[in-house]
C-alpha positions in Angstrom: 23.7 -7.7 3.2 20.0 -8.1 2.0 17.7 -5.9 0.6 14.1 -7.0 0.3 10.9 -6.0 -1.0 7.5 -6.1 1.1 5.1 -6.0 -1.5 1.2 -6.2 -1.3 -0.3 -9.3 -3.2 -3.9 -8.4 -3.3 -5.9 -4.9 -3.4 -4.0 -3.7 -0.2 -4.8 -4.0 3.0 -3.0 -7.1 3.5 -1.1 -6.3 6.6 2.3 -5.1 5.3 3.0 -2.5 7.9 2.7 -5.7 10.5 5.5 -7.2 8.6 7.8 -4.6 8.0 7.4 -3.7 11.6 8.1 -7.9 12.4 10.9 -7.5 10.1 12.9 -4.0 10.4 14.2 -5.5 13.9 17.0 -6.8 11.6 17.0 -4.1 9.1 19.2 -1.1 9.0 17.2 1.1 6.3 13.4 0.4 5.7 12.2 2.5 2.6 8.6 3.6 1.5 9.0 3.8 -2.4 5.7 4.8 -3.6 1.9 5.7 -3.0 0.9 8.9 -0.7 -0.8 9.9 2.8 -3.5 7.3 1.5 -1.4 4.3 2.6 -2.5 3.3 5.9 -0.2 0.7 7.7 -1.7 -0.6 11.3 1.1 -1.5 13.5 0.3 -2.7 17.6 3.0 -2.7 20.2 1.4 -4.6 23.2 -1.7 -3.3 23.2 -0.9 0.4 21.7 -1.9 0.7 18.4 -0.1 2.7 15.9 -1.2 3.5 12.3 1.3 5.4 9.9 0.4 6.8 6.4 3.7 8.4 5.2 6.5 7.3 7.7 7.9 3.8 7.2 6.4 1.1 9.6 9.9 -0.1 10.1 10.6 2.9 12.4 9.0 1.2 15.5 12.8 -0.9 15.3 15.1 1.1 17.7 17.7 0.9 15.3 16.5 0.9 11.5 16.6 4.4 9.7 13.5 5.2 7.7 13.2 6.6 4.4 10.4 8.5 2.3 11.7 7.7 -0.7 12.2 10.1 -4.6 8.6 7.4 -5.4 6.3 9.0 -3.0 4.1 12.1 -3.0 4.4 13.9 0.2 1.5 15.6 2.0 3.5 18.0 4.0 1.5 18.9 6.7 0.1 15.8 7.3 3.5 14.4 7.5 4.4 16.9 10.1 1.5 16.1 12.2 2.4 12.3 12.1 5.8 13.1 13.1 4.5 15.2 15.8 2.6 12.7 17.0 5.0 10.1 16.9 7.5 12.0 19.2 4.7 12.5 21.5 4.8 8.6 22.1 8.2 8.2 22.1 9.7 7.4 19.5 13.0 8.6 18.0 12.5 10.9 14.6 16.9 11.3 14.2 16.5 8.3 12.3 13.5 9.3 9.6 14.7 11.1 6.0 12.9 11.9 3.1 14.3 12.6 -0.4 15.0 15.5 -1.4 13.8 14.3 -5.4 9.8 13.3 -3.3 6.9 15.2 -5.3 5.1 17.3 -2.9 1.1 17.4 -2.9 0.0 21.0 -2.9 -3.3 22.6 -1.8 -4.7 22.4 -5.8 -4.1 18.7 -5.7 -6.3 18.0 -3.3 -8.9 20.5 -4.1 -8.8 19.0 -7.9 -9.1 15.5 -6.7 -12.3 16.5 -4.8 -13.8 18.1 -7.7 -13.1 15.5 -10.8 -14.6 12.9 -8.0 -17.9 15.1 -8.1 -17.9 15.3 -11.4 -17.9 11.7 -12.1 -20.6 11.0 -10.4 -22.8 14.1 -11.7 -22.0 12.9 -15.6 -23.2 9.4 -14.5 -19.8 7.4 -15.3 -19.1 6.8 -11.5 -16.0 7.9 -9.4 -13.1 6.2 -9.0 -13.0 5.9 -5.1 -10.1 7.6 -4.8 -9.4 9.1 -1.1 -9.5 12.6 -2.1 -5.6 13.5 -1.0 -4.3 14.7 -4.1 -2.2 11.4 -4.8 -3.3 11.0 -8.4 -3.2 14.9 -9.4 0.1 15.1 -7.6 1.4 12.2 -9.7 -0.1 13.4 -12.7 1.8 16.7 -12.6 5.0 14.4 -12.1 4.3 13.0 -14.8 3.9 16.2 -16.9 7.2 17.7 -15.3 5.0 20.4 -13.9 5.9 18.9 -10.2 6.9 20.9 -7.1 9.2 18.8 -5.2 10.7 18.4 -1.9 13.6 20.4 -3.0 11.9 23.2 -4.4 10.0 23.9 -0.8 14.2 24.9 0.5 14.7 27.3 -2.1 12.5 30.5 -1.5 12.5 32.1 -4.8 13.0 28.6 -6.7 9.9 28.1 -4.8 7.9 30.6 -5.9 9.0 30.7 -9.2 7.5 27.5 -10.0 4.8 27.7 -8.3 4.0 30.7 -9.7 3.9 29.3 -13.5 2.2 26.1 -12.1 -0.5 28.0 -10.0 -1.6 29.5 -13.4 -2.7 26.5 -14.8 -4.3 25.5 -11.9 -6.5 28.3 -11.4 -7.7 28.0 -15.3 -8.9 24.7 -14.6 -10.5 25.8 -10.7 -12.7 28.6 -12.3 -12.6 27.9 -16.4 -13.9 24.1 -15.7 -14.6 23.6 -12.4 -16.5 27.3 -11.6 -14.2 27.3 -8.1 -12.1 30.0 -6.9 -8.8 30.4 -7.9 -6.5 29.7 -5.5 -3.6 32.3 -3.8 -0.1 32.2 -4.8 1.2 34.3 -1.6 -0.9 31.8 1.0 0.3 28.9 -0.7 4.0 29.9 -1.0 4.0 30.7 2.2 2.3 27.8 3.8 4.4 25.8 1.9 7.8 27.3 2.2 6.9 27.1 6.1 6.6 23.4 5.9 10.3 23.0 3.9 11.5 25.1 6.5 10.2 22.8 9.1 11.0 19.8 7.5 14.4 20.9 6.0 16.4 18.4 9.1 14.9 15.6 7.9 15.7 16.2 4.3 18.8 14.0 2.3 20.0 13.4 -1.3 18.2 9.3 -0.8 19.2 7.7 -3.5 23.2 8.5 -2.8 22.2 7.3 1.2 21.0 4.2 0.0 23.2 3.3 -2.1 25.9 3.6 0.6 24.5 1.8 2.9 24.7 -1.1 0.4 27.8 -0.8 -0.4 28.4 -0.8 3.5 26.6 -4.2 3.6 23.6 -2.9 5.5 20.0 -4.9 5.4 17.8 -2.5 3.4 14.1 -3.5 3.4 11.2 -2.1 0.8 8.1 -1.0 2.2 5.4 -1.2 -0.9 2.0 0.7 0.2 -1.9 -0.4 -1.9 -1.5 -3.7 -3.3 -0.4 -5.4 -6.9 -4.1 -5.3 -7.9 -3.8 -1.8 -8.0 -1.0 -0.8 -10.0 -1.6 1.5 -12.1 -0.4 -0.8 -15.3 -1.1 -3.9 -14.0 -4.2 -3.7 -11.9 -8.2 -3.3 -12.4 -7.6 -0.3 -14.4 -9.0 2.2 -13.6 -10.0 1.4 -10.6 -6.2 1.4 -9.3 -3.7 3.9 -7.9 -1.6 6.1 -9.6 1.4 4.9 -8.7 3.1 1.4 -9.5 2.7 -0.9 -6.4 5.1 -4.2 -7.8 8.0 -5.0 -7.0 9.7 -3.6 -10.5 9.1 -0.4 -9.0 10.8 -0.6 -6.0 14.3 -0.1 -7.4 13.3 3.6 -9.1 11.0 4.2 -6.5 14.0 4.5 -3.9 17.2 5.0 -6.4 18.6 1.6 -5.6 20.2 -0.5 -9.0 18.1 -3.0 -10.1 20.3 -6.5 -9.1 20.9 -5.6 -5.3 17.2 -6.6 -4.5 18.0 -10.3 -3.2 14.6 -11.6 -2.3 10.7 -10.3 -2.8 8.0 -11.1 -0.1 4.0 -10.8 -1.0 1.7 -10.2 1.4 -1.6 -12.1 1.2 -4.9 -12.4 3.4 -6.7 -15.8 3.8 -9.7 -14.2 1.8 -9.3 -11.4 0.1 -11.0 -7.6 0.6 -11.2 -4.1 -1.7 -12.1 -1.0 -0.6 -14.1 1.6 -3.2 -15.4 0.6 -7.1 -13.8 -1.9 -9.5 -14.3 -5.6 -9.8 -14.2 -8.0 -7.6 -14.9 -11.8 -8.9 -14.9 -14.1 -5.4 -17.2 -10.7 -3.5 -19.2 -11.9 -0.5 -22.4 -10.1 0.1 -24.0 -12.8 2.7 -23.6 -13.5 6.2 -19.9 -15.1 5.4 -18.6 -11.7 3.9 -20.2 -10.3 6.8 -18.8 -12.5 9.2 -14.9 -12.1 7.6 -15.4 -7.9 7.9 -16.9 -8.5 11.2 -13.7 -10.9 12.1 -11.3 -9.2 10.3 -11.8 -5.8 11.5 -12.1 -5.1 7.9 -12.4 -1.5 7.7 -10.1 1.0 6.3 -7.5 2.9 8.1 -7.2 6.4 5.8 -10.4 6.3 4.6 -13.2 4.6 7.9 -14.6 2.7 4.8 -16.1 -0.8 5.6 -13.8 -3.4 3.2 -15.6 -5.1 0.5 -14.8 -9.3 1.6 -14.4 -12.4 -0.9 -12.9 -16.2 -0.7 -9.5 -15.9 -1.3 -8.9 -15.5 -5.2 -6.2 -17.7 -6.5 -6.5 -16.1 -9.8 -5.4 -12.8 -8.8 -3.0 -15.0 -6.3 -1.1 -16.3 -9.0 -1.0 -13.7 -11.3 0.2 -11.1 -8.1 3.0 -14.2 -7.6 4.5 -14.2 -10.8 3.8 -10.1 -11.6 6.4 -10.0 -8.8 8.7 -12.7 -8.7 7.5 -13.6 -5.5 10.3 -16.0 -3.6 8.1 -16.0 -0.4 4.4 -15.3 0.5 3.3 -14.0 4.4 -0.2 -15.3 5.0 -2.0 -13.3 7.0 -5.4 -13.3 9.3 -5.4 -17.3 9.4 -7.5 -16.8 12.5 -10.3 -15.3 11.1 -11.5 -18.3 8.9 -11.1 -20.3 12.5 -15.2 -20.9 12.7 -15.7 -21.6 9.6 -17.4 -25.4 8.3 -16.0 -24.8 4.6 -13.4 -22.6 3.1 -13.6 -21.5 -0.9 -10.7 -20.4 -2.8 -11.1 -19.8 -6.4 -8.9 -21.5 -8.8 -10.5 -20.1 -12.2 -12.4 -17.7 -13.7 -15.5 -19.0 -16.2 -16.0 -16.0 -18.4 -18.3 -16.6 -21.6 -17.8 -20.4 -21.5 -14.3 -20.0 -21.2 -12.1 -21.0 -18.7 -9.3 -18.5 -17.4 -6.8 -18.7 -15.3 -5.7 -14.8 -15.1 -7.4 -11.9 -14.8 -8.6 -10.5 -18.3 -6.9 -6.9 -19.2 -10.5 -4.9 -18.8 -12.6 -4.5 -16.3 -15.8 -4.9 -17.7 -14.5 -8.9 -19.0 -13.7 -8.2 -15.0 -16.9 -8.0 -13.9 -18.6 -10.5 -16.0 -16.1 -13.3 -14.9 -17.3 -16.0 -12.5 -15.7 -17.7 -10.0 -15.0 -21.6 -9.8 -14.2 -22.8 -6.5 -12.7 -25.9 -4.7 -14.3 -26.2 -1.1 -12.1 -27.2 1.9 -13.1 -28.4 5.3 -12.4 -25.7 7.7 -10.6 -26.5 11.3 -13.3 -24.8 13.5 -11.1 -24.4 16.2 -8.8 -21.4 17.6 -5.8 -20.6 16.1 -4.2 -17.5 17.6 -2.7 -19.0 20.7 -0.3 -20.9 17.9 3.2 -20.8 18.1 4.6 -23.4 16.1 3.5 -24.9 12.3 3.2 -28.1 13.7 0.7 -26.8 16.0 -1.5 -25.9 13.7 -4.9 -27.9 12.8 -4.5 -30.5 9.9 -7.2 -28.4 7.8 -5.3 -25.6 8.4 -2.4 -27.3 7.3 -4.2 -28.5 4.1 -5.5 -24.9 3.3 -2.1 -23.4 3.5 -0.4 -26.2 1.5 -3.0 -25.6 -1.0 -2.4 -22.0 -1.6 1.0 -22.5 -1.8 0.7 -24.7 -5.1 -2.2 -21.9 -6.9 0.3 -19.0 -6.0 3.0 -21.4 -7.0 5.0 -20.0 -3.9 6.1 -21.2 -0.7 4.5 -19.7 2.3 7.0 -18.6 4.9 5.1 -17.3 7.3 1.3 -17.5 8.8 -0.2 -14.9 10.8 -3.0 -15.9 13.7 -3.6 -12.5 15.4 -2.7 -8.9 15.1 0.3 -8.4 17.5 3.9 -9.0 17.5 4.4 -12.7 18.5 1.1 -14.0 16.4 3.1 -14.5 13.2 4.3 -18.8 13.2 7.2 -19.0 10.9 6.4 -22.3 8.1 9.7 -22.6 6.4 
């Protein structure tokens, strides 16, 4: 029996769902314990292309059963739609559950996500780059035990009841604050009591599954969505997401006790990208961050914005590491530095004559730190017919050995492409 948590090491976009895909084959359970329908995890199959945003990568595995774990706010009808589409092409949904405790994100989520964005920028103190799905109002009203839940949607008066009180609120702030139209309790409890109905087969009591299928001895993996430079304690606040993206969270996230977690993977890129506001000390602007988006594809799957690019920031690196516990690291996109002369990775900050070596608590120290770099010969030559680590180019060699000692973690994996069969197991 193992259970292990997937957990994104940068500012997301890392290539998790390419893992968890890679490694639900020997999984019986993979769970999603956090974030929303703003995760975006890009899975290909041969040369068909998948992308999920609520469902668990792992359910590409013909045997692992997927879970949207208690952690997650749930878009209903988007979920529907991306289970539609997933039967569509085949694959099995018996196997996908969601919890019964998720937090649901209703119509006035997403409307007041919208309209505190506008008002950022019209007061001049900028947005937050949020994706505008409701994620942070829905976790917010968690938060404030005003929540609709997944179990509420099953229980038509329960239902409405609650909404009822909630909706009141709601439509002080629409017109009181935001001069918008209130909103109508009989649409939305009827929309919404729809989607319960439709999703009702798919529903469990998670945290009791899970915790059975441990004591069965079953291999449980934990799907993390947005990266450790985003958590909502822990990241660039508050230019994060509001839920908590490290590993610590990944046992409330899904109901599972603390100690059965056996071993914690991060997810890294060779350079490091971020999409929307907040700082971002290693940022490329020049024909070299053009050339790793170019490269790297590096444009986001929710949103269709391009990804800001930097040298890999050892910094954040190590500090992600030890946030987490990390016991391995999965580096991915190797093959996109392939052309490159020289390679930078930051190994300190200089902030007002000072040295650091992790990130200062505020963002505008943030964005007044500097980055000091060691340069490495690059390996210009192509990588992503590599099978085997002792295959790879010396540089190459050099570069990952290197990041292993700033992260202080052994790199277990290296990825060279973006299909199954282009990850080259190190250790």
């Amino acid at each position: 029996m193992t259970v292990t948590a997937v957990i994104g090491a940068q500012w997301g976009d890392e290539g998790k769902g390419r893992i968890v895909d890679e490694l639900a084959i020997e999984s019986d359970v993979v769970v999603r314990f956090q974030g929303g329908g703003n995760a975006g995890h890009h899975v290909w199959v041969g040369d068909t292309q998948f992308t999920f945003h609520q469902v668990p990568a792992g359910i590409l595995s013909p045997k692992a059963h997927c879970v949207i774990g208690n952690g997650v706010v749930i878009d209903p009808a988007d979920l529907l739609t991306e289970l539609r589409e997933l039967q569509d092409r085949g694959v099995e949904l018996s196997r996908v559950h969601i919890s019964d405790r998720a937090h649901v994100i209703m119509p006035y989520h997403k409307l007041l996500d919208k309209l505190e964005e506008r008002e950022r920028d019209a007061s001049g103190t900028g947005n937050l780059g949020t994706t505008t799905r409701g994620i942070g109002p829905a976790y917010v009203d968690k938060y404030a035990r005003i929540g609709i839940r997944v179990a509420d949607l099953l229980d038509v008066d329960q239902f409405r009841s609650r909404l009822a009180i909630v909706l009141s609120q709601k439509n002080k702030m629409l017109t009181q604050i935001y001069h918008s139209e209130p909103l109508s309790l009989e649409k939305i409890h009827g929309e919404y009591f729809a989607y319960g109905l439709e999703l009702r087969k798919y529903v469990i009591d998670s945290q009791t599954y899970l915790q059975d299928q441990l004591r069965e001895g079953k291999n449980i993996l934990l799907e993390g969505a947005q990266g450790s430079l985003l958590d909502v304690d822990f990241g660039t606040y508050p230019y994060v997401t509001s839920s908590s993206t490290v590993a610590g969270n990944s046992y409330s996230g899904s109901g599972l006790p603390p100690r059965s977690i056996n071993h914690v993977t991060g997810v890294f890129k060779t350079y490091i990208t971020r999409v929307g506001s907040g700082p971002m000390p290693t940022e490329l602007t020049d024909e070299i961050g053009e050339h790793l988006r170019i490269r790297g594809y590096e444009v986001g799957r929710t949103t269709g914005r391009q990804r800001r690019t930097g040298w890999f920031d050892g910094v954040a690196g190590k500090y992600a590491a030890r946030l987490n516990g990390l016991d391995s690291a999965i580096l991915m996109k190797l093959d996109v530095l392939d052309r490159l002369p020289t390679i930078k990775i930051c190994t300190e900050y200089s902030y007002k004559g000072a040295r650091l070596t992790t990130p200062p608590p505020t963002v505008e120290a943030q964005q007044l730190c500097e980055p000091i770099y060691e340069e490495l010969p690059g390996w210009r030559c192509d990588t992503t017919k590599i099978t085997n680590a002792d295959e790879l180019p010396a540089a190459a060699k050099t570069y990952i050995k290197r990041l292993e000692e700033i992260i202080e973690t052994p790199i277990s994996a290296v990825s060279v492409g973006p299909k199954r069969g282009q990850t080259i197991q190190m250790k």
